[in-house]
N, C-alpha and C positions, 0 to 999 in steps of 0.2 A: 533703234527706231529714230528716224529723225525727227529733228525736235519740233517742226513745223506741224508731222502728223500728230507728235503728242499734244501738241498744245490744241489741236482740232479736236482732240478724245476728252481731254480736260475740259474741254469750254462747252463740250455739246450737250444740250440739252433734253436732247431724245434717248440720250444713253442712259440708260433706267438703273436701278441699286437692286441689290438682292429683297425680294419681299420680307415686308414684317417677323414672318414666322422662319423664312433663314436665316434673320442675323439671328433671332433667339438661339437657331438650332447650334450656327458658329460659335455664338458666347458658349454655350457649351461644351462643344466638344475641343473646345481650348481651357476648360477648367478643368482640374483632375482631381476638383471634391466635386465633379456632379456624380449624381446615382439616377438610379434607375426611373426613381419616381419624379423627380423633376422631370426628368426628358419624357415621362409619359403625362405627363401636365401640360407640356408644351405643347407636347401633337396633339393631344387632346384638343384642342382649342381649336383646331381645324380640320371641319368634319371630314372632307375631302380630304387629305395628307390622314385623318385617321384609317380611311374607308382603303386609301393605298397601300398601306402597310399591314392592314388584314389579308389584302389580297395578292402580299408578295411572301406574306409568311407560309398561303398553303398555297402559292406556284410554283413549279415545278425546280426554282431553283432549289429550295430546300427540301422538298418531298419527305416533309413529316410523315409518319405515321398515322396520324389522329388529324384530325380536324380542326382547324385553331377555330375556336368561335367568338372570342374577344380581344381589343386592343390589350388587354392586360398578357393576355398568352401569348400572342403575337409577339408583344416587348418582351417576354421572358425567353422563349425561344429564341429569337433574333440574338439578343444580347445585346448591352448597353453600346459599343462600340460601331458592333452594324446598324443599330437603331437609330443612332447617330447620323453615320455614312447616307442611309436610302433617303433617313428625313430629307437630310439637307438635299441631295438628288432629286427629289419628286416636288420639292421648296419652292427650288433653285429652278427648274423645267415648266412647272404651270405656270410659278409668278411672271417670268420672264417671257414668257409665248405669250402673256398678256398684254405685257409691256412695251415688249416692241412692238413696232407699226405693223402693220399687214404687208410682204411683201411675197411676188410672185416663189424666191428660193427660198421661203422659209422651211415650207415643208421639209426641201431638197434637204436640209443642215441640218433641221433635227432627226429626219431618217439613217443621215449618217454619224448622228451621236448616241444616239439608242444603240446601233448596232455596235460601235465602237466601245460604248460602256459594258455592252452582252463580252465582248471578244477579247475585253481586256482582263473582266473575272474571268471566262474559263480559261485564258491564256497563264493568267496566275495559278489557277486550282491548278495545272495542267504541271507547272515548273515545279510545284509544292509550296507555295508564296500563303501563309497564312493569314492575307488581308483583304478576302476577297470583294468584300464590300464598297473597300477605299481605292482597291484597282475600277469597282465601274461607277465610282462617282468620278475618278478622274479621268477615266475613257469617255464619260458623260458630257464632262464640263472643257474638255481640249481643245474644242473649236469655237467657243465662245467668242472669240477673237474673229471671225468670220461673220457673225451676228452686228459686232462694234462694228465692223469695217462697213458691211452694208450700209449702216442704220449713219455712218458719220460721213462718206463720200457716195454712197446712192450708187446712180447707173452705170459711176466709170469700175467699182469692184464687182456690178452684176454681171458687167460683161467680162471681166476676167474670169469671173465666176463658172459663168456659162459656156466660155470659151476652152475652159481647160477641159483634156480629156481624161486627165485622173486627178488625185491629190497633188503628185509630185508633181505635175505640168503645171498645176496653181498654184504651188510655193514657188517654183520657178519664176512665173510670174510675177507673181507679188513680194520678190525681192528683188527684179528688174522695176518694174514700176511705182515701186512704194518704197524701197528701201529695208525693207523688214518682212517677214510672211506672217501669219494671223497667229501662231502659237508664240512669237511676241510678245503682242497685241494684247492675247489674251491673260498671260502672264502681267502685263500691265493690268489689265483690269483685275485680276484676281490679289492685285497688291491693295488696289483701291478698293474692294470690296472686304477686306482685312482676311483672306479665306486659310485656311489654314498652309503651313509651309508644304507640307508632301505636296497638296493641289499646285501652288504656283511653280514647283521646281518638275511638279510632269509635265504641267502646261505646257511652260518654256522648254521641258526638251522634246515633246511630244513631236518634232518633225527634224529631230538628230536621228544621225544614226545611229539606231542602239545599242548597236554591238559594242559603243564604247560608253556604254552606260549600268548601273545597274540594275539587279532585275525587275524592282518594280517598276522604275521611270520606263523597262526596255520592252514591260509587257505591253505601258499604254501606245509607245510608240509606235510595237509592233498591231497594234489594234486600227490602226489606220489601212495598214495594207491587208492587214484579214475582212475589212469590209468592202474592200475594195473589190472584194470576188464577189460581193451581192451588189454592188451598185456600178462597176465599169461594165464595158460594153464586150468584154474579151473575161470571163470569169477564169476559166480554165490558165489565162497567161497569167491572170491576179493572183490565183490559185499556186503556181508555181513559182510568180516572186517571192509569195508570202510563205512558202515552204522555205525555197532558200534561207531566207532571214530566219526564221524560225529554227530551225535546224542549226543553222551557224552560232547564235544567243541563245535560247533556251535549250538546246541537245534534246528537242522532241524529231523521234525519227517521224517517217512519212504515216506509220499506223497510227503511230500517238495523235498526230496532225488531222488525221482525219474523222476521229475521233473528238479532237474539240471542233471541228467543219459542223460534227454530228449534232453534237449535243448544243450549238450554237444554233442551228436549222432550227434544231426540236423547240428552243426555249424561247427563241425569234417573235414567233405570236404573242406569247404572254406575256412577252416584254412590252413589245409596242403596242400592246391595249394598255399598259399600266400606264404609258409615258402619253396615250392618246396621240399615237403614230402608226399610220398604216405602211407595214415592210410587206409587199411584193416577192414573190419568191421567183427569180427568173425562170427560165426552162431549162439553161445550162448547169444551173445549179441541182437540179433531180438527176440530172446524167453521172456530175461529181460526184452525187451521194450513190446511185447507184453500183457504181465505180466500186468506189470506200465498201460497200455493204459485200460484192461478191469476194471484197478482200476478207472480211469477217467473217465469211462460212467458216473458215477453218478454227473457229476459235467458239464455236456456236455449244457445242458440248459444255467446255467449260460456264461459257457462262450461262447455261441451262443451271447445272450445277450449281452455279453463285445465286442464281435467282430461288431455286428452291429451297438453298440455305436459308438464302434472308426469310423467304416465304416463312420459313420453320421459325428461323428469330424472331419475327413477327409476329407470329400467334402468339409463340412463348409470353413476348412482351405484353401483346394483348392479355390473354389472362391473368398475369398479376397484375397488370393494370388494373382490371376488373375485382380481382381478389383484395385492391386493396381499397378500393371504393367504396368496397362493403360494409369496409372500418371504420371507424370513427377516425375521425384526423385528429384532434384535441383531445390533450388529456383534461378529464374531467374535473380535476381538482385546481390546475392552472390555469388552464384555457389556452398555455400557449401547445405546440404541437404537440402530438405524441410519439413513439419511439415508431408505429408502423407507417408515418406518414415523413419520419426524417429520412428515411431510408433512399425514395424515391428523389426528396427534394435533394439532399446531397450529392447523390448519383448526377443529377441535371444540372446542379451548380460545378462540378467538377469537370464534367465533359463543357459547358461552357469556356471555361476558365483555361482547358489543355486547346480547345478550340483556337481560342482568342490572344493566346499567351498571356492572360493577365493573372495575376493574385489570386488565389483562396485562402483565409483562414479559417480556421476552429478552432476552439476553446473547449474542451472538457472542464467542467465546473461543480466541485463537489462541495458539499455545506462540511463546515469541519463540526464535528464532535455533533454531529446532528442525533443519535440514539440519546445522550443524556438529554439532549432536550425533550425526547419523548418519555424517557424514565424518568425526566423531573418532572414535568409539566402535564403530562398527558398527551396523547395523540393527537386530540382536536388543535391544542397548542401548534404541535409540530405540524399539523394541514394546516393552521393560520402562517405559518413561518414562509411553510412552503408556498403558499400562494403570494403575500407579499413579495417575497423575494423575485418569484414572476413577475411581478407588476415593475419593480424595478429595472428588471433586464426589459423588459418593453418599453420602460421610460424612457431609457437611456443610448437603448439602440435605435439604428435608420429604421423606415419601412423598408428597407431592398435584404436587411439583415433577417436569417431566421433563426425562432427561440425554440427546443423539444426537450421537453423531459424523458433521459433519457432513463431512467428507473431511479427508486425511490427520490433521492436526496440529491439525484446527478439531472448533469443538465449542459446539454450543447446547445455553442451556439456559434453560427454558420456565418460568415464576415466575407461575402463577394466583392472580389476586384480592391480587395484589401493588403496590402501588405503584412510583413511580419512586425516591422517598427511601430506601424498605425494600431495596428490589431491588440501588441502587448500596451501600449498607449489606453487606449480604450477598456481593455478588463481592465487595468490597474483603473481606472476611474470607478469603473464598475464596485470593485474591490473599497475602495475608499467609499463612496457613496452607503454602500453596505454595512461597512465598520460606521458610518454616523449612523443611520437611520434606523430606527425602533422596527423589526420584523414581530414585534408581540406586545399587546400592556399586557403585566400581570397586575397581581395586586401590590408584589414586591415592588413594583416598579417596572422600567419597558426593560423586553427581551433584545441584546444585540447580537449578533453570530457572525463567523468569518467565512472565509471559506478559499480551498485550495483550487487553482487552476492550471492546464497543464494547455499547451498553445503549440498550435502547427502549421504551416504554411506551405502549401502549393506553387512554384515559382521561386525565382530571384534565389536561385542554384541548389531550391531543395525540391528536386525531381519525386515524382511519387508510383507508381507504377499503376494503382488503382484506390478505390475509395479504402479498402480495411486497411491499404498501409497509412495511409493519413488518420486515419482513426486510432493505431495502433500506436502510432507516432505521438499522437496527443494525450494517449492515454498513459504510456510510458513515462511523460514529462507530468502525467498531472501526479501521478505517484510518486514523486520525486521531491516535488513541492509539498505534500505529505510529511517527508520522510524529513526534509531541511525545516521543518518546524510549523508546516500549516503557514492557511494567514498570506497567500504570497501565491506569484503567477511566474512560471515558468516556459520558458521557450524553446523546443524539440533544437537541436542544433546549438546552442548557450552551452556556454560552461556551467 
């Protein structure tokens, strides 16, 4: 960039900062002790950024089952990482349509960063990239640099603007007359806004050629020419640049292609009412899908087939769902969960967690020598023990953690986005905390008790195949801790 234009980006005064509620979202998702409930603290506080993320949880890109009806369910489904991603997306979008001035291309730029953020998730989902969220915050945020240029040199980038007849004919441009193109620029400002590194390193390659890039930087890149079939004036030739590329960097053949063309079209609307952007559907573009669709007859069986399956999975789901509704959630004696309500919440931290690639832990947690306490003391004794000892694990853990007794004297507890280091960390406190603190007065004096733990982890090369090997995994180690003397917490994978 030449140093004459930076120092016009530096010095201007109309060039606005990320809103309030994005630098929170940013400090966040650059600390790796935030949890769930902080970031739903944040969004909270903005009713609007809350009312959008209800309404991206039951849009068509994630097509729940059920109906989210709260910001709390919304955040749990989503997941701490995408809840992250959209915030700062939907943050970064209103505050800044506010901030800059009114100008005749504004519309024009942010209709071509909606579709661009739509083109670069399904581009991702499509390669098997498991970030879909952080591909269309950075397909969102890639021409920001286009916004600066406007808003710091005025009429002489509106008419480059205007002039050009695609993308590529305005990078062109705007490295013959400027010395630099907007993905720059933008890269510039996303240094100055402190945004996270993936953001500023798609920005800046966001107008390389992908093909010498890797695949997430190559999906946002390639998201410029896949819009380019909803907003040039020739779709059909947009259409077959963006196969080429496509094809050459990601190895999606021409069905797979038109298949993300599809699901882009379908999801197109509910995109741009969320970002409060009207996208146009050309006419050439119903011909394309037409096109794509009499290619799909042949495959119409099978996915009759898929759909009836699911159809089947879905009631299934549905009636335990309902079956377990019926139950009480909480055990009656602790208060924290009970064994028909772990079941379900386990199952949905797990698929988060293979979703997301991040950490799960559990703990199997059994009280040691807990029958003498009931044949010394009485029963009522041992429901006092038991219930402290709840009280303690609530103490001691996050709200993002959950507690279930898991029958009599046992008890898990569920540690999201947790490592294995962190997790055997934290029961050992647990553990220690236990060994001080009185779970009974008798008349003798106060009751203390141990207890053995057995720890297992999700991630960071200990693969699971489904929830009862993780379970089976923890429960292996907690017997083991048993066996080496009680009193002590054991790690699945440990010597």
């Amino acid at each position: 960039m030449r140093p004459e234009l930076q120092a016009v980006l530096a010095y201007c005064r109309n060039l606005p900062s990320p809103p309030g509620v994005a630098l929170r979202v940013i400090d966040l998702a650059q600390d790796p002790e935030v949890d769930m409930a902080t970031a739903a603290d944040v969004i909270a506080m903005d009713m609007a950024l809350s009312a959008r993320m209800l309404r991206v949880a039951n849009s068509p890109l994630y097509a729940s089952r059920r109906r989210i009806e709260n910001l709390g369910q919304a955040l749990t489904m989503l997941g701490l990482n995408a809840t992250l991603s959209l915030a700062l997306g939907f943050s970064m979008v209103h505050g800044l349509r506010n901030a800059f001035g009114e100008h005749r291309l504004h519309e024009r730029i942010w209709r071509r960063s909606v579709i661009t953020a739509l083109s670069a998730r399904v581009l991702g989902q499509a390669r098997g990239l498991r970030k879909p969220e952080e591909l269309m915050l950075a397909g969102l945020l890639q021409d920001i640099g286009m916004l600066a240029l406007l808003e710091t040199t005025g009429e002489p980038y509106a008419a480059l603007l205007e002039g050009a007849a695609d993308n590529a004919s305005l990078v062109v441009s705007e490295r013959l007359e400027l010395g630099c193109d907007h993905a720059e620029v933008g890269a510039w400002i996303a240094r100055e806004w402190h945004l996270p590194d993936y953001l500023r390193n798609a920005i800046a390659n966001s107008e390389t050629a992908p093909l010498a890039q890797e695949p997430f930087a190559a999906c946002v890149a390639l998201s410029g020419l896949v819009a380019d079939i909803w907003l040039s004036q020739d779709p059909a030739q947009a259409k077959q640049r963006a196969l080429e590329q496509v094809q050459e960097v990601l190895q999606l053949d021409a069905e797979r292609f038109d298949k993300v063309l599809e699901r882009i079209g379908e999801s197109l609307p509910e995109i741009g009412a969320l970002f409060d952007v009207r996208i146009p559907q050309p006419e050439q573009i119903d011909s394309i899908f037409d096109q794509a669709r009499e290619l799909a007859t042949l495959r119409n069986l099978r996915e009759l087939q898929e759909v009836a399956e699911a159809r089947r999975q879905a009631d299934e789901s549905d009636n335990r769902t309902r079956h377990l509704a019926e139950q009480a959630s909480r055990d009656a004696l602790t208060g924290v969960y009970n064994r028909h309500q772990l079941g379900p919440t386990l199952q949905h931290e797990f698929e988060i967690a293979q979703r997301h690639g991040t950490p799960l832990s559990i703990a199997f947690i059994d009280l040691d020598d807990f029958k003498r306490v009931n044949d010394a003391h009485g029963h009522l004794v041992g429901d006092e023990v038991l219930r402290n000892f709840a009280q303690t694990l609530q103490r001691m853990l996050r709200s993002s953690d959950t507690i279930a007794r898991y029958g009599g004297e046992e008890f898990l507890v569920i540690l999201p986005n947790t490592p294995q280091a962190a997790a055997m960390a934290v029961i050992q406190r647990i553990l220690a905390e236990t060994v001080r603190t009185p779970m009974a007065q008798l008349s003798g004096g106060p009751l203390h008790i141990t207890f053995s733990a057995g720890l297992a982890t999700l991630g960071e090369g200990h693969p699971f195949d489904d929830v009862e090997d993780l379970l089976k995994a923890a429960d292996s180690v907690l017997y083991r801790s048993k066996h080496r003397g009680r009193n002590r917490v054991t790690a699945h994978g440990a010597a």
